[in-house]
C-alpha positions as CSV (number, residue, x, y, z in Angstrom):
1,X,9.1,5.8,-13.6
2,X,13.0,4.1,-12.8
3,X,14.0,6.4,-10.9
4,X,16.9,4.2,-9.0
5,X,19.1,1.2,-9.1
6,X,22.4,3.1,-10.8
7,X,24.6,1.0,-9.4
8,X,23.2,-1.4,-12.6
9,X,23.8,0.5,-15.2
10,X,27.1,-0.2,-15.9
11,X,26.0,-4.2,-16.5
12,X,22.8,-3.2,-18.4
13,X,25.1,-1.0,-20.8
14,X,27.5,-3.9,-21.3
15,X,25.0,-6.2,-21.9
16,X,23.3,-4.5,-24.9
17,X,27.1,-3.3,-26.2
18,X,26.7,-6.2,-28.9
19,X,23.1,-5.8,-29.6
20,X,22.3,-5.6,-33.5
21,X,19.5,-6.1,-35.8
22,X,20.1,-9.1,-37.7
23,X,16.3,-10.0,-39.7
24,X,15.3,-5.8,-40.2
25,X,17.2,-2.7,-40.6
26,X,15.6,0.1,-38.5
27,X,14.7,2.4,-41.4
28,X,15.9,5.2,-38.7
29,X,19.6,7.0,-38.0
30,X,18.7,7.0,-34.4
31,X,21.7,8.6,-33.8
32,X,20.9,11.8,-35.7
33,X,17.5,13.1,-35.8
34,X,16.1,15.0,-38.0
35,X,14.4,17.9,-35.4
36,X,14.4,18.4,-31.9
37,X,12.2,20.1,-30.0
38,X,13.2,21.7,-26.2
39,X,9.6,21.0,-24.5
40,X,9.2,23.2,-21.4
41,X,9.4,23.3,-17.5
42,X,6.3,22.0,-17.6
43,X,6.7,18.9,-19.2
44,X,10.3,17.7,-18.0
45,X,8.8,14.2,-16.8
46,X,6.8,14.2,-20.2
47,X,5.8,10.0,-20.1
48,X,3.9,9.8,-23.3
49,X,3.2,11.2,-26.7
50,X,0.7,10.9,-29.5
51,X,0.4,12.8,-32.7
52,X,-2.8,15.2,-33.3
53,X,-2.2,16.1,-36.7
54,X,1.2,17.5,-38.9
55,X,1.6,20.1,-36.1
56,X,0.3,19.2,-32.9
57,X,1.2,15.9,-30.1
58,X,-0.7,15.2,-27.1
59,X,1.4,14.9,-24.5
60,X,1.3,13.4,-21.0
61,X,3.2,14.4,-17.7
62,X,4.3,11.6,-15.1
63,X,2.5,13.3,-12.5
64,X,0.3,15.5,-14.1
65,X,-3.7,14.7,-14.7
66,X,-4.0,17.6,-17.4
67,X,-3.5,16.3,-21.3
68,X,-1.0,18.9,-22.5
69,X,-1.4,19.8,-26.6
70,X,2.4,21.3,-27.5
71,X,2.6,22.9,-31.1
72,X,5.7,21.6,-33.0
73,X,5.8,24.9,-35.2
74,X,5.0,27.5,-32.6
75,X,7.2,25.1,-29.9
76,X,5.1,26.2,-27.3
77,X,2.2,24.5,-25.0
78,X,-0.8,26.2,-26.7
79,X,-3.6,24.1,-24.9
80,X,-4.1,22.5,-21.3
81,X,-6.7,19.6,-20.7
82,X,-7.4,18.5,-17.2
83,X,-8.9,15.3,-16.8
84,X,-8.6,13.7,-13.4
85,X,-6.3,14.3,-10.3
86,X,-2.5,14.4,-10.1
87,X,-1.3,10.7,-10.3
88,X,1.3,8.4,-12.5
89,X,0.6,8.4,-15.7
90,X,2.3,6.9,-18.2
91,X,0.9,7.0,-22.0
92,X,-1.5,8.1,-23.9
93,X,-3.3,7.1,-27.3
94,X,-6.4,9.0,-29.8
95,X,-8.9,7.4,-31.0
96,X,-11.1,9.5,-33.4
97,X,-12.2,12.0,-31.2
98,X,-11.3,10.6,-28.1
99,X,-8.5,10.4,-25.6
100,X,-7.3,7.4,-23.5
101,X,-4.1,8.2,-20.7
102,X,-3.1,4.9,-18.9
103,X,-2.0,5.3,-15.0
104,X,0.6,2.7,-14.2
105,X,-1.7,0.9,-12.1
106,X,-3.6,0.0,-15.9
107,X,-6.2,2.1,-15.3
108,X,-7.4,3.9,-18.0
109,X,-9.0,7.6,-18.4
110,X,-11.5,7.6,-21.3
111,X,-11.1,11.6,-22.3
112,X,-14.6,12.0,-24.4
113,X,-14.4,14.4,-27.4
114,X,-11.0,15.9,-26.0
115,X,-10.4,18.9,-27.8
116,X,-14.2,19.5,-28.8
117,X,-15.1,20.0,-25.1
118,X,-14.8,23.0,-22.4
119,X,-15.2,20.5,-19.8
120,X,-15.0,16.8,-21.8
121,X,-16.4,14.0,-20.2
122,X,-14.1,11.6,-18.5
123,X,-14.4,7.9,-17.7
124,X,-12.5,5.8,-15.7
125,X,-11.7,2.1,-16.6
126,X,-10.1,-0.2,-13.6
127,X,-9.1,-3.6,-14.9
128,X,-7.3,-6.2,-13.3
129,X,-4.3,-4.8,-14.4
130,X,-2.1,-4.0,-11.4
131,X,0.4,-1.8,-9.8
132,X,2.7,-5.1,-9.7
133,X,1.9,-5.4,-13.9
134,X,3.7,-1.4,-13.9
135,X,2.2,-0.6,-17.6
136,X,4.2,1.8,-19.2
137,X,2.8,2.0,-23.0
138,X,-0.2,2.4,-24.4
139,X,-1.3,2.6,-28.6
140,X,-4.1,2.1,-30.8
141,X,-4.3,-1.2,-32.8
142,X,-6.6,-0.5,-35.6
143,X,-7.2,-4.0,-36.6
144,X,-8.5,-5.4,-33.6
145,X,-9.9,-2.1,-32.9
146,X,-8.4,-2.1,-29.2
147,X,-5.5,-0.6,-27.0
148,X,-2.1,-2.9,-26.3
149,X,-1.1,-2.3,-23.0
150,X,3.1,-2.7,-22.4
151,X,4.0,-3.8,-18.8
152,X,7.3,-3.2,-17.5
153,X,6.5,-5.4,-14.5
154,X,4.9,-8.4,-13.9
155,X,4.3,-10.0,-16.9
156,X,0.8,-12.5,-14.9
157,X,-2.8,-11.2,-13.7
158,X,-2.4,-14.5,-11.4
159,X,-0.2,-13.9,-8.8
160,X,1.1,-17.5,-8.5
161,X,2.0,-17.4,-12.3
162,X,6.0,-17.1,-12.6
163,X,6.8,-15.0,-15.4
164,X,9.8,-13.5,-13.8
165,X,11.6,-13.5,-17.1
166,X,9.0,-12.3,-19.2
167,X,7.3,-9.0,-20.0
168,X,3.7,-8.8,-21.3
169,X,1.7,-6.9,-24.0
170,X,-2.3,-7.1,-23.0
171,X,-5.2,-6.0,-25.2
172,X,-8.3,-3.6,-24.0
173,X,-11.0,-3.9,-26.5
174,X,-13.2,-0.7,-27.3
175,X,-16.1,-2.7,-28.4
176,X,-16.8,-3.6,-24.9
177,X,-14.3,-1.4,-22.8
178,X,-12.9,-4.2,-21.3
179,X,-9.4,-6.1,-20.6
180,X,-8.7,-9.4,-22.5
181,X,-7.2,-11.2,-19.2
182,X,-4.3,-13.2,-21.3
183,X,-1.1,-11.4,-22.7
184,X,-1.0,-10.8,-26.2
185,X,2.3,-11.0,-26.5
186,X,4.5,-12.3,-24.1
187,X,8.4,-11.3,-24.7
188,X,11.3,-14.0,-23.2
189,X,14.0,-12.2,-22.1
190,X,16.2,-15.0,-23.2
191,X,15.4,-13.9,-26.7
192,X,17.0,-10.7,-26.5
193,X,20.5,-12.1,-25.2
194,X,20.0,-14.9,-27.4
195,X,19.6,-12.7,-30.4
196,X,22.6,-11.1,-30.8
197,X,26.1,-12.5,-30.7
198,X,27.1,-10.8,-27.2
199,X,30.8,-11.2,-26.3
200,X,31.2,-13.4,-22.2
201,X,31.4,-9.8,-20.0
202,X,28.3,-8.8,-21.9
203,X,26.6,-12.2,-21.2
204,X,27.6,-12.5,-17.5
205,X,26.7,-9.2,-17.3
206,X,23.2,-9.9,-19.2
207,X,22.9,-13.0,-16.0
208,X,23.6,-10.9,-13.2
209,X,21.6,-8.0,-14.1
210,X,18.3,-10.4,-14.0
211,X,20.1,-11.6,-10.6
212,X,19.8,-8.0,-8.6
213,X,16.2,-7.6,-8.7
214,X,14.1,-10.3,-7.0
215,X,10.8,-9.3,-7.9
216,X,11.4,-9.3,-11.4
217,X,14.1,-8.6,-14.4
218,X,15.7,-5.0,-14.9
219,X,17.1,-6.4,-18.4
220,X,14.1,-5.1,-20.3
221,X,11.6,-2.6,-19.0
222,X,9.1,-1.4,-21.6
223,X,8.2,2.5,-21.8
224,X,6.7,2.6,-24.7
225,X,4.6,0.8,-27.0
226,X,3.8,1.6,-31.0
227,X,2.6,-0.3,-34.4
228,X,4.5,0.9,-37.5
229,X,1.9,2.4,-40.1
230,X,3.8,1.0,-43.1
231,X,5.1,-2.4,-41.7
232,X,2.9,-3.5,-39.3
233,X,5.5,-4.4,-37.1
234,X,5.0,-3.8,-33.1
235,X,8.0,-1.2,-31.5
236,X,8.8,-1.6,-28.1
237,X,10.8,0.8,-26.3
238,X,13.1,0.5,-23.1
239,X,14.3,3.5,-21.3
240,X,16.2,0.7,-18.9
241,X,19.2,-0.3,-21.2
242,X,17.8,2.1,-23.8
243,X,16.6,-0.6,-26.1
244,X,14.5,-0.2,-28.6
245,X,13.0,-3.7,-30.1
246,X,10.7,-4.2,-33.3
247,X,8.5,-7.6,-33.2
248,X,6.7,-9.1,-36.1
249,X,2.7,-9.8,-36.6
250,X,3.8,-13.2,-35.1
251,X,5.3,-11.5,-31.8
252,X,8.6,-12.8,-33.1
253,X,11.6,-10.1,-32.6
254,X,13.1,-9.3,-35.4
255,X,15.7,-6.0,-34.4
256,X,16.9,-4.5,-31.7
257,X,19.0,-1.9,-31.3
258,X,20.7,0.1,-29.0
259,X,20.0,3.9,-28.0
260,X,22.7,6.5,-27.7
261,X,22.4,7.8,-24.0
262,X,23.7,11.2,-25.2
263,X,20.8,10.9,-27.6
264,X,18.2,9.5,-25.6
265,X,18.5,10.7,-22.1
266,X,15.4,9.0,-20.8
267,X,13.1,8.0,-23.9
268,X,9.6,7.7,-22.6
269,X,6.8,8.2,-25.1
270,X,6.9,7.3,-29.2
271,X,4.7,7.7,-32.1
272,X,4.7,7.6,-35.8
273,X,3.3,9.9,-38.0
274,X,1.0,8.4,-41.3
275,X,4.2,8.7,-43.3
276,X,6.4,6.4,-41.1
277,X,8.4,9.6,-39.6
278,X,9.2,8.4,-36.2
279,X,8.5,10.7,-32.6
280,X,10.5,9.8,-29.3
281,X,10.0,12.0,-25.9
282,X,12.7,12.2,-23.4
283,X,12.2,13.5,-19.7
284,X,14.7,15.6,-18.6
285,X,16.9,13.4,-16.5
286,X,19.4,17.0,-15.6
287,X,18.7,17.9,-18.7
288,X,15.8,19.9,-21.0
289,X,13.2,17.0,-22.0
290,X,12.6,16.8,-25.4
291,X,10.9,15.8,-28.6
292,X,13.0,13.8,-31.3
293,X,11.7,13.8,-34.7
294,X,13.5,11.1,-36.9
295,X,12.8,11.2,-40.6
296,X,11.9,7.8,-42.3
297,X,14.9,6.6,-44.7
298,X,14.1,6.6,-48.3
């Protein structure tokens, strides 16, 4: 997880300050939601979230290799799963029965019959996926039957490959458990500051942000990674800048908008429920991490 580089945020918070959805209104009041739940000590650096069913989310812990099933009635931790050692993990994502938790390195922890199983059996993926790529999201994409992977790092599998202003979206197909070794998606950051109609200290600001890291761009780090159930359209989430972008069928951004920091103290994980209700986790960040429930707008 970011865990430094302050000193930025002033820029990265002046650089989004014009951001607006122009092509699709979030069907969200992001500044208001509809439930929260306080998650406990146990789950402060909560890093990714999926829904279960109307009551329970599978949740994942930065450093944690146990899957953690928290009951949104009760509002209490009512089942631990451990699947492999203590590492970084960032996201997580059901399929039928199954459970898959991606380390940041883009490994990925198959979780066989997760809640069935005592002991269930666990399989370990490495791709060619890096710790350089730092993937951050993980979801299920039912019509290509596969997993998008959301990097927050370097965007190439080929180290001579500049992409330094890019971020990538890769595929894992569960036909054959493997990586498709080109991006899916590949997002310009250019887009995002051409998008919106930024005022100058926003746009310098925007320029010298992508300026004060070397090995790559602090403008837009994904977190998180989701496919509306209604829509179709791809969300993308950025805890740096708290950002949160939607992207048509044809990778083509169509909103973004920006998070309330008193809100969203560090967004991490997101899912939606089959009726379009939207989930966000926060880590704690000095505070109590949390669950955010935002209700779909009629």
């Amino acid at each position: 997880m970011y865990k430094g580089a302050y000193c930025v945020i002033f820029f990265v918070l002046l650089m989004i300050s014009g951001l607006s959805g122009q092509d699709y209104e979030l069907p969200y009041d992001l500044d208001n939601p509809s439930e929260k739940y306080k998650i406990p000590s146990d789950l402060e650096e909560i890093s990714g979230i999926r829904l279960i069913d109307d009551i329970r989310v599978a949740c994942i812990q930065d450093e944690a290799g146990e899957i953690f099933i928290y009951n949104l009635e009760k509002r209490e931790i009512e089942q631990r799963i451990p699947f492999g050692n203590d590492n970084d993990y960032e996201d997580i994502a059901i399929v039928g029965s199954d459970a898959y938790v991606l380390e940041s390195d883009g490994d990925i922890h198959m979780v066989r019959n997760f809640l069935e199983e005592e002991e269930p059996q666990v399989d370990k993926n490495e791709n060619a996926l890096e710790m350089r790529n730092n993937c951050e999201g993980l979801c299920y994409q039912k019509a290509t039957h596969s997993l998008l992977i959301a990097c927050k790092g370097h965007a190439g599998l080929d180290k001579d490959r500049d992409l330094k202003d890019y971020r990538a979206v890769y595929r894992f197909s569960l036909d054959d458990e493997k990586l498709v070794e080109a991006p899916v998606m590949l997002i310009k950051m250019s887009d995002l500051l051409n998008y919106s109609n930024l005022n100058i200290i926003a746009r310098i600001s925007y320029k010298l942000a992508s300026r004060m890291d070397p090995s790559g761009d602090i403008r837009f780090q994904p977190s998180a990674i989701d496919i509306h159930p209604q829509s179709g359209y791809i969300y993308i989430m950025s805890f740096i800048g708290r950002l949160l972008t939607v992207y048509d069928e044809n990778a083509h951004l169509v909103a973004a908008e920006k998070l309330n920091r008193l809100v969203f103290m560090q967004p991490e994980g997101m899912d939606f429920d089959k009726d379009g209700n939207m989930y966000i986790s926060n880590e704690s960040n000095g505070g109590q991490a949390n669950i955010l429930f935002f209700e779909l707008k009629n």
